[in-house]
N, C-alpha and C positions, 0 to 999 in steps of 0.2 A: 343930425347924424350922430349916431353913436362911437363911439371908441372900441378898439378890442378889448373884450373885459367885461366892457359895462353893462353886457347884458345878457342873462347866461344864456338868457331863448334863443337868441339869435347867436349864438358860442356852440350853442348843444346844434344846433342846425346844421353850423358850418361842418363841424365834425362828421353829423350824418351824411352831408353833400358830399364830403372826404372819400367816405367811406364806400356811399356808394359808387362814384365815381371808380374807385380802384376796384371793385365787382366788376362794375364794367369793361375794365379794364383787362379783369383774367378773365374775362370770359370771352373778349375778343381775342386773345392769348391762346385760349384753350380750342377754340374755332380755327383758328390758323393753323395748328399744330394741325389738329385734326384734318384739314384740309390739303397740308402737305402732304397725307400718306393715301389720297386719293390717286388710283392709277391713271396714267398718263389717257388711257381710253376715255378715260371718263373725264377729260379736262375742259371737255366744251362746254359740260353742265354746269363746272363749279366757275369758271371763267367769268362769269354778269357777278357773282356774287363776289369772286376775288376784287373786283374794280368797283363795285358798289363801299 
């Protein structure tokens, strides 16, 4: 097993994992947002996807 540090491949990877992880992050961010200004009529459709 390696140490943090000792190995930039696996340093540079962790970073990219970082990264994309907090993408994914706004963008389930920006979905919700989005999702909020969905009118009330329309709540049965977004409803499976809010709980998913």
């Amino acid at each position: 097993m390696t140490t943090a540090g000792a190995n930039p491949v696996i340093d540079q990877s962790m970073e990219k994992l970082r990264e994309i992880e907090d993408k994914i992050r706004e963008l389930f961010d920006k979905v919700n947002d989005v999702m909020s200004w969905v009118p009330d009529i329309l709540s049965d459709l977004i409803e499976p996807v809010r709980r998913a």
